[in-house]
C-alpha positions as a printed NumPy array, in Angstrom:
array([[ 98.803,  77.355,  87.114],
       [101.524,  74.795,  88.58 ],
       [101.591,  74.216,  91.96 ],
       [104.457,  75.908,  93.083],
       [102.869,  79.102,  91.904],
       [100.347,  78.488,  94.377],
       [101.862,  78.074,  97.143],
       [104.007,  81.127,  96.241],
       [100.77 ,  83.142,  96.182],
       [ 99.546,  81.865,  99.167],
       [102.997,  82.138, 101.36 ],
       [103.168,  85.871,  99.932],
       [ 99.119,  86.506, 100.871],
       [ 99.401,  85.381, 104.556],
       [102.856,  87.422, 104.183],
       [101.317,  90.252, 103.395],
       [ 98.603,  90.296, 105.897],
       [100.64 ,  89.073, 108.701],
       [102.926,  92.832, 108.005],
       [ 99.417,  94.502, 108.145],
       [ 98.81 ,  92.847, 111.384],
       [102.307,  93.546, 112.687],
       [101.847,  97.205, 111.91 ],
       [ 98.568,  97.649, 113.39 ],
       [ 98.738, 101.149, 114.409],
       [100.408, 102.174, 111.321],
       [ 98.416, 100.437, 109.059],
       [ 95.254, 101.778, 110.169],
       [ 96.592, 105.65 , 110.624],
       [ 97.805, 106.14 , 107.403],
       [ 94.637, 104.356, 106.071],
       [ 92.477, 107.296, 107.162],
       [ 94.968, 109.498, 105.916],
       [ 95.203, 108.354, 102.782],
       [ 91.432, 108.335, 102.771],
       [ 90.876, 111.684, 103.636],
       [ 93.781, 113.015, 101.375],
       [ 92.085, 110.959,  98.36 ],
       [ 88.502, 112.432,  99.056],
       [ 89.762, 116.112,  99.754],
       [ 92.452, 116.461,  96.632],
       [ 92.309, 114.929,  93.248],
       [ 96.199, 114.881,  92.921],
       [ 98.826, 113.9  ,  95.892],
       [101.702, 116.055,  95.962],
       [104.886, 114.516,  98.57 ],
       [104.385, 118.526, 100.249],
       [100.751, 117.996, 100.16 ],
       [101.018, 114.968, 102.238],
       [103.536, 115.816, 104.713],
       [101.57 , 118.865, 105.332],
       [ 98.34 , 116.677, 106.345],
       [100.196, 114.496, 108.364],
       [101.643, 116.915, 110.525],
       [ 97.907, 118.295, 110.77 ],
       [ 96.835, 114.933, 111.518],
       [ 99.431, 114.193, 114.229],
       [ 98.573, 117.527, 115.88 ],
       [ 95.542, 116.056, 116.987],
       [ 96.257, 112.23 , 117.212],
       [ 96.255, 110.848, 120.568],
       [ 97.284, 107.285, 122.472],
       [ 99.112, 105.246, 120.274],
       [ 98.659, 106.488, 117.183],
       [100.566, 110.442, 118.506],
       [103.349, 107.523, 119.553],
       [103.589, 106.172, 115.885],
       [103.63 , 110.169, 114.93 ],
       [106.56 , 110.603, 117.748],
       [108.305, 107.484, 115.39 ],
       [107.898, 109.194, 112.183],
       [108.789, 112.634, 113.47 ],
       [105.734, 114.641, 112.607],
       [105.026, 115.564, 116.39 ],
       [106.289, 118.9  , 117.282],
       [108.663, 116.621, 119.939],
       [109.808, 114.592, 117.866],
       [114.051, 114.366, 118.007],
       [114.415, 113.31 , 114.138],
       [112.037, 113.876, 111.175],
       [111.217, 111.115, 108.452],
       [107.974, 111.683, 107.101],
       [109.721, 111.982, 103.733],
       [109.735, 108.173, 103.96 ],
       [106.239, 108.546, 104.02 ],
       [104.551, 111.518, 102.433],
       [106.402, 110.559,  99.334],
       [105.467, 106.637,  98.519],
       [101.367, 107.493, 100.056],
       [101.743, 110.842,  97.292],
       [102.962, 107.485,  94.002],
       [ 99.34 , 105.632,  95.683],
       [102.429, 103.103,  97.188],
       [ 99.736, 100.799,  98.937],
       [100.104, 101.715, 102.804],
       [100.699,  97.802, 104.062],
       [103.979,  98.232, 101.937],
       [104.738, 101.809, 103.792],
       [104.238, 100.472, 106.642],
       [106.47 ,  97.506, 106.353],
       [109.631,  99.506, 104.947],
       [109.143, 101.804, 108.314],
       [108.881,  99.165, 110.215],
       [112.076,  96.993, 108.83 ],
       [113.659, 100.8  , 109.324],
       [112.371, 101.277, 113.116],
       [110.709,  98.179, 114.542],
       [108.977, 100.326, 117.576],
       [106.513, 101.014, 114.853],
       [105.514,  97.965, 114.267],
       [105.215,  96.918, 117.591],
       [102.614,  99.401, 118.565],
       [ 98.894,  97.658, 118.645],
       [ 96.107,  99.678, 119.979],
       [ 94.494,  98.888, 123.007],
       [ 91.435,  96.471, 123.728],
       [ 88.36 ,  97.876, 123.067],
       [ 86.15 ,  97.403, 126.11 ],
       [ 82.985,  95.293, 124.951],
       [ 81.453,  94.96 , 127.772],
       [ 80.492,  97.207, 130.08 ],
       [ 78.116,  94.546, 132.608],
       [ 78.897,  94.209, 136.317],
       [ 79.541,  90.815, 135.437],
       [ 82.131,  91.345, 132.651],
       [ 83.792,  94.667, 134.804],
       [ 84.217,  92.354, 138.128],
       [ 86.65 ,  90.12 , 136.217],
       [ 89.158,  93.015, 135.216],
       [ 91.92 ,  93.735, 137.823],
       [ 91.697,  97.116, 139.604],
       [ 94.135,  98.364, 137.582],
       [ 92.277,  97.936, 134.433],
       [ 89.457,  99.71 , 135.923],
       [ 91.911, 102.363, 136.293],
       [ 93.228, 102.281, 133.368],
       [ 90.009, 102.652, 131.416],
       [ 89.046, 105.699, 133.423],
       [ 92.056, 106.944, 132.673],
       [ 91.556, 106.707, 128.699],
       [ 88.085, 108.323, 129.228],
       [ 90.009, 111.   , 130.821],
       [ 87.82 , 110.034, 134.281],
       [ 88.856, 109.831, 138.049],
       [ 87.476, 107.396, 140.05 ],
       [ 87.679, 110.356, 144.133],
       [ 88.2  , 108.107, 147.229],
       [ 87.197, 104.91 , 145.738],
       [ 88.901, 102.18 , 147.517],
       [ 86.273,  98.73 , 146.243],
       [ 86.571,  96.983, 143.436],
       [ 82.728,  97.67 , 142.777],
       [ 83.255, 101.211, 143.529],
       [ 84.965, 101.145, 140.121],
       [ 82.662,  99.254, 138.544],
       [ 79.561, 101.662, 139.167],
       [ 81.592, 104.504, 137.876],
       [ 82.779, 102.963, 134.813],
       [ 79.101, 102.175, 134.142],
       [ 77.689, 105.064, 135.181],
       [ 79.844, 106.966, 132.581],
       [ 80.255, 104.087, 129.451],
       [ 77.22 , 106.009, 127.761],
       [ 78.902, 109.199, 127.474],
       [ 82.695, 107.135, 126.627],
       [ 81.558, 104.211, 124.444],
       [ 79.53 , 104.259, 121.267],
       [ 76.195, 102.93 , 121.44 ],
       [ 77.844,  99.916, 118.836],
       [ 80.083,  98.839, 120.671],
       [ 77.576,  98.12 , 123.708]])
């Protein structure tokens, strides 16, 4: 193998997984999909697919019912392309490579990342967030934080629900 090869393989590797990173959202949506299509049905039909991801974007939230606004399988959406999708995930295209035609099509879909995971849920790690993190991660749990007007206020709340919001794993 010359060396030139090599460094062809490894530009197109880091390539490659730089797109997946890009395309975070994306990447990891249509990865479930494509899992649960695979273990449900023995053969991928382009109908088949669309059909599931319409299901699937019924029920997706946050960022990933964004990415499903993008592709046009919400029941809002303004234009529909899951064509551009249903059809290369129904060949086994891998979904990296979906991914990075949609996103060289719309670049909003690559931009979307998910949002930080909150690791930890300490008084200590909580007092360095801004209020308006607090807030915000009540907000994702769906919470309201009545009348508080402290920083710690926030804090007790947040851990006085994280049992019932984060999985015992991630604490």
């Amino acid at each position: 193998m010359s060396v030139v090869s090599v460094v062809f393989m490894l530009f197109f590797a880091g390539f490659c997984v730089s797109a997946a990173a890009e395309c975070e959202v994306c990447v990891g949506f249509l990865h479930r999909l494509y899992g649960c299509l695979t273990s449900a049905h023995s053969e991928l039909t382009a109908a088949l697919v669309e059909e599931e991801l319409v299901q699937a974007c019924a029920v997706a939230q946050g960022k990933e019912a964004r990415l499903c606004y993008y592709l046009g399988a919400s029941s809002d959406a303004a234009t529909r392309v899951t064509a551009s999708v249903s059809r290369p995930l129904a060949s086994h295209v891998p979904v990296e490579k979906i991914c990075q035609r949609l996103g060289s099509t719309d670049t909003q879909i690559c931009q979307l990342t998910y949002e930080p995971v909150l690791r930890d849920v300490s008084s200590a790690g909580l007092r360095k967030l801004r209020v308006a993190e607090l807030r915000r991660i009540l907000a994702l749990w769906g919470e309201e934080c009545h009348g508080c007007l402290e920083k710690h206020e926030f804090v007790s709340l947040i851990q006085e629900r994280a049992p019932l919001h984060v999985h015992a794993a991630e604490l």
